[in-house]
N, C-alpha and C positions, 0 to 999 in steps of 0.2 A: 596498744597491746591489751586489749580492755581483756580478752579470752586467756589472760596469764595472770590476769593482778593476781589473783591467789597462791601463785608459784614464787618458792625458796628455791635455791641454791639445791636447796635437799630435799626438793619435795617429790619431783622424779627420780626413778633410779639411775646411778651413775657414780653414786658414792657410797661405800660401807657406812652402814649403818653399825652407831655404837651400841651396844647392850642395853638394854631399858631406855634408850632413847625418850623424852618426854613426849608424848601426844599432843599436837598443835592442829591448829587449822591448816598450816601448811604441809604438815604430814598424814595427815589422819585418814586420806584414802589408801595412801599402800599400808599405814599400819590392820586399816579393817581387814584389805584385802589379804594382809599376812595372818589373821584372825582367819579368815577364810580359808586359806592355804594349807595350814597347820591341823586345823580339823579335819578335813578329806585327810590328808599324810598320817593323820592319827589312826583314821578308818580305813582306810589302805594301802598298798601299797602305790606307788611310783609308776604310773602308766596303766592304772586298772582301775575300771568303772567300778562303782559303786551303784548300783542298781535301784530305785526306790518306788515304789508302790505307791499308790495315789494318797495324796497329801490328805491330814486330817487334825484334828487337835493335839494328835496324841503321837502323828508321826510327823515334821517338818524339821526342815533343815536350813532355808533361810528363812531369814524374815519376807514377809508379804508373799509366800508360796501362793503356787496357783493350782486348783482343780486340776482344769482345762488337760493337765499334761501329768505324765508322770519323769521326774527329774532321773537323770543318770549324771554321776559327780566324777571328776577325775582330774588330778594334778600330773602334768604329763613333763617330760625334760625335753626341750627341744635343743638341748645344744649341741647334739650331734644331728639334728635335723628330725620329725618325727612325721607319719602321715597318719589322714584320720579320714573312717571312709564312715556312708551311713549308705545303708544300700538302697534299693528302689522301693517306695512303698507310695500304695496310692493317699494317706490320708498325712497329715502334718507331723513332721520330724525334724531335726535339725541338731546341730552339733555349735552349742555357742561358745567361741574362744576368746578369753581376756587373761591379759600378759599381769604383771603382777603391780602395775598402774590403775587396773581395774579399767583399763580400754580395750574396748572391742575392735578385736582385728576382723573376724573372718566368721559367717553366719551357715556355716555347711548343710546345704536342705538335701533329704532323700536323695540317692544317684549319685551323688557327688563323692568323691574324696579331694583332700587336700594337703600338699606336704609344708611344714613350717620349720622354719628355721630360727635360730636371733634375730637376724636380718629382718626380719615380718614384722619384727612387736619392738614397743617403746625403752624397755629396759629387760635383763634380767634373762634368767636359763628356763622357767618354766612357764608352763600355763596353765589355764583353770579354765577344764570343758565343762558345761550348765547344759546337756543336752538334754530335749526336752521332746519326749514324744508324745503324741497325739489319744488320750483315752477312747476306744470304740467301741462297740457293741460287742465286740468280740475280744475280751480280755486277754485269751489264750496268744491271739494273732499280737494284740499291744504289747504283752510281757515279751513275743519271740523276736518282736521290733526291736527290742529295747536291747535285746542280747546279744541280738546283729551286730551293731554299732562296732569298729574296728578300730585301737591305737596300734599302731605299728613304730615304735619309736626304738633309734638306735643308741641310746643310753640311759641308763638306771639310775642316775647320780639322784638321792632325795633332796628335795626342794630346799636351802637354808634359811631357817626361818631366820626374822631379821631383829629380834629382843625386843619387841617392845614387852611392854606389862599388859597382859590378858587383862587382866582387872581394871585397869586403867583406861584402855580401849573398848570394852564394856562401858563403862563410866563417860566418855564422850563420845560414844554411839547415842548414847539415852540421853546425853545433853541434849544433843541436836535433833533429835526424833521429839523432843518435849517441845523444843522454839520453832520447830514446824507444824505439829500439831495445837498447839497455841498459836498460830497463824503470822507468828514471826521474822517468817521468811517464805515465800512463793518460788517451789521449784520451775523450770519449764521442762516440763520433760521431754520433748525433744530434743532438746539440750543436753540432756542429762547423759547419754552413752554416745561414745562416740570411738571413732578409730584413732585419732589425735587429740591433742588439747584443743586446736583450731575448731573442732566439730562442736563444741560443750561451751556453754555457760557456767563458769567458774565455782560461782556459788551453786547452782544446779548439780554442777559435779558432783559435790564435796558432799550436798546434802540426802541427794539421790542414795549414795552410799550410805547413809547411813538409812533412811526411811526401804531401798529396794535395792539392795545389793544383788548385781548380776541382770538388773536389767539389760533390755534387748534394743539396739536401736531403732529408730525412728523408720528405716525402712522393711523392717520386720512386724514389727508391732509399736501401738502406740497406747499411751496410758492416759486415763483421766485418775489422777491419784488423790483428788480429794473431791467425793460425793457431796454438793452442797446442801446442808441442813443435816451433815451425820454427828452421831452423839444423841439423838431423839431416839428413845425406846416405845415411841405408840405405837400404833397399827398405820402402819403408810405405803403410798403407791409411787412408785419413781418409773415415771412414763420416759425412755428415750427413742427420737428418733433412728432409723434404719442406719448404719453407716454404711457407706462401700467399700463392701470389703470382697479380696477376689473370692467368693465363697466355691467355686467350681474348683479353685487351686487345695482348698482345705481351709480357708479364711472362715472365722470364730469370733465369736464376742462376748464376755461374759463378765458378771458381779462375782467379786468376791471380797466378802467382808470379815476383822479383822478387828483388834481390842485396841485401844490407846498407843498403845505399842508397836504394835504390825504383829501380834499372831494372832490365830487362828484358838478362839476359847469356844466356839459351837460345833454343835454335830452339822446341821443346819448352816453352813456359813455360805455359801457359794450357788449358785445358778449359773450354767450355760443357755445359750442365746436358745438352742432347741426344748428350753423348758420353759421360758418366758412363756406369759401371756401375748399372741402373734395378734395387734391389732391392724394388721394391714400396714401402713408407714411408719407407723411406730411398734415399739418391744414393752409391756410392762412387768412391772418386777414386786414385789409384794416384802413389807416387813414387819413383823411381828403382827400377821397378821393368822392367825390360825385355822379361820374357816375359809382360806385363800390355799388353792393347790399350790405346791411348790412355793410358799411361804418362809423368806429365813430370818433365823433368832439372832436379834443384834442387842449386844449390852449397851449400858451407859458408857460414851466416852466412843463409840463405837467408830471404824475408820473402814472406809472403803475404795477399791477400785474397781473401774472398768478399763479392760484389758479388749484390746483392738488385734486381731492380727492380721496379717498380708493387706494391708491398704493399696488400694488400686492406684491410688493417690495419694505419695507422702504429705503435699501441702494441704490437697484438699483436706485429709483425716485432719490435720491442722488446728485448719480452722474447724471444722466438726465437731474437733473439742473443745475450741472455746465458744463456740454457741450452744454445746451443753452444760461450760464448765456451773452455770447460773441458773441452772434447773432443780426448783427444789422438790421434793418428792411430797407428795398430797397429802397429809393426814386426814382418816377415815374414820 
């Protein structure tokens, strides 16, 4: 049962949780993702998007936010059943649902709707939609995408939160974000999100959560989540090869970089793949370099990903990633 060792008695839902409950390794995913839950429920109500404009230093909402997309947030009740449509658009959208296990059931792309029930998800009456649409050239057409988006659900009951201590959850979020970034422990991200426990690498689970909560799984998008040689403030060039990605689908690929922590302290933090330097089979990406177009400012301690979407090939993207994970960027 090696995909469980990390599992209590109580670490999935199935049992009330007591009042300030302590934070443990075996609870610490549903406590973030009750972190999580509470804050949307804070910002709105019970079945309604929260809308959000493209991420920046001064506007994010989780940790390790991405450019690429502008977020729309919503804790929904499915326990009288609820549906969720995204209507047709030609460039990337999607509706990502995770039950209050912080497991991804259901990845709703453009065209689609979907009705969810209890029955769908691992424990619990609500869920937490991460829908993510596509920034274009045409900002007016992105914000009227975004508005589109449809919960249709037949009950309003608000989310119960489950007691843990805000403060305390806080406090081993940044444990584990600190012995990851001290290289402590090695996520696989693939591993990391998944529809079951069966899908995820235990520890991957648990730490995923705390470094990128809401990640997307592996047949969505895929992550290189630690750029090798980051924390270097010179001037440097991070050459990677082309991945395949479905790009006729709306398939993307982009840096975006990020403080010790996982937020976003530049103006400058982020490159998509259409700003890179295009050298033919490979993409180059420029940093702190200033007399370099499209150049981004990274501090000391500095953390980055590169973010994959629609892989033509789960496995192959894979491996893709670990034949880049060893690519260190050139200083200039």
């Amino acid at each position: 049962m090696k995909k469980t060792a990390l599992l209590s008695g109580t670490f999935l839902l199935g049992a009330t949780m007591t009042m300030a409950e302590p934070v443990t390794m075996e609870n610490y995913v549903v406590a973030e993702t009750d972190w999580y839950f509470n804050n949307q429920q804070n910002a709105a109500p019970v079945n309604t998007f929260t809308h959000n404009g493209p991420v920046s230093k001064d506007a994010q909402d989780v940790i390790r936010s991405n450019r690429d997309v502008m977020y729309s947030l919503a804790v929904v009740d499915i326990s009288a059943g609820a549906t969720l449509t995204v209507p047709p658009r030609d460039d990337f959208q999607i509706i990502h649902v995770m039950d209050e296990n912080h497991l991804s059931h259901f990845v709703i792309p453009a065209g689609e709707s979907r009705t969810i029930t209890p029955e769908d998800v691992s424990g619990g009456t609500h869920v937490y939609l991460l829908a993510r649409t596509k920034i274009t050239d045409d900002m007016e057409e992105s914000l009227a995408a975004q508005r589109a988006m449809v919960i249709e659900a037949n009950s309003a009951m608000p989310y119960p939160e489950k007691g843990f201590d805000v403060s305390e959850v806080e406090a081993f979020r940044n444990g584990l974000v600190a012995d990851y970034a001290a290289g402590k422990v090695q996520i696989i991200e693939h591993e990391s999100f998944g529809e079951t426990m069966e899908d995820v690498d235990p520890t991957s689970y648990v730490y995923a959560a705390a470094v990128g909560w809401g990640g997307l799984p592996s047949t969505t998008a895929q992550y290189l989540s630690a750029v090798a040689g980051q924390g270097d403030t010179s001037c440097q060039r991070y050459t990677l090869p082309k991945p395949n990605l479905d790009w006729d689908a709306g398939g993307f690929f982009s840096l975006t970089t990020y403080d010790t922590a996982g937020w976003i302290v530049e103006d400058d933090f982020y490159i998509g793949h259409e700003k890179m330097q295009d050298d033919g089979d490979t993409y180059s990406i420029y940093l702190n370099c200033p007399d370099q177009p499209n150049s981004l400012t990274v501090q000391e301690g500095w953390t980055g990903i590169v973010r994959m979407y629609l892989p033509i090939d789960v496995r192959e993207t894979i491996d893709y990633i670990g034949s880049i994970r060893g690519i260190q960027p050139e200083k200039l």
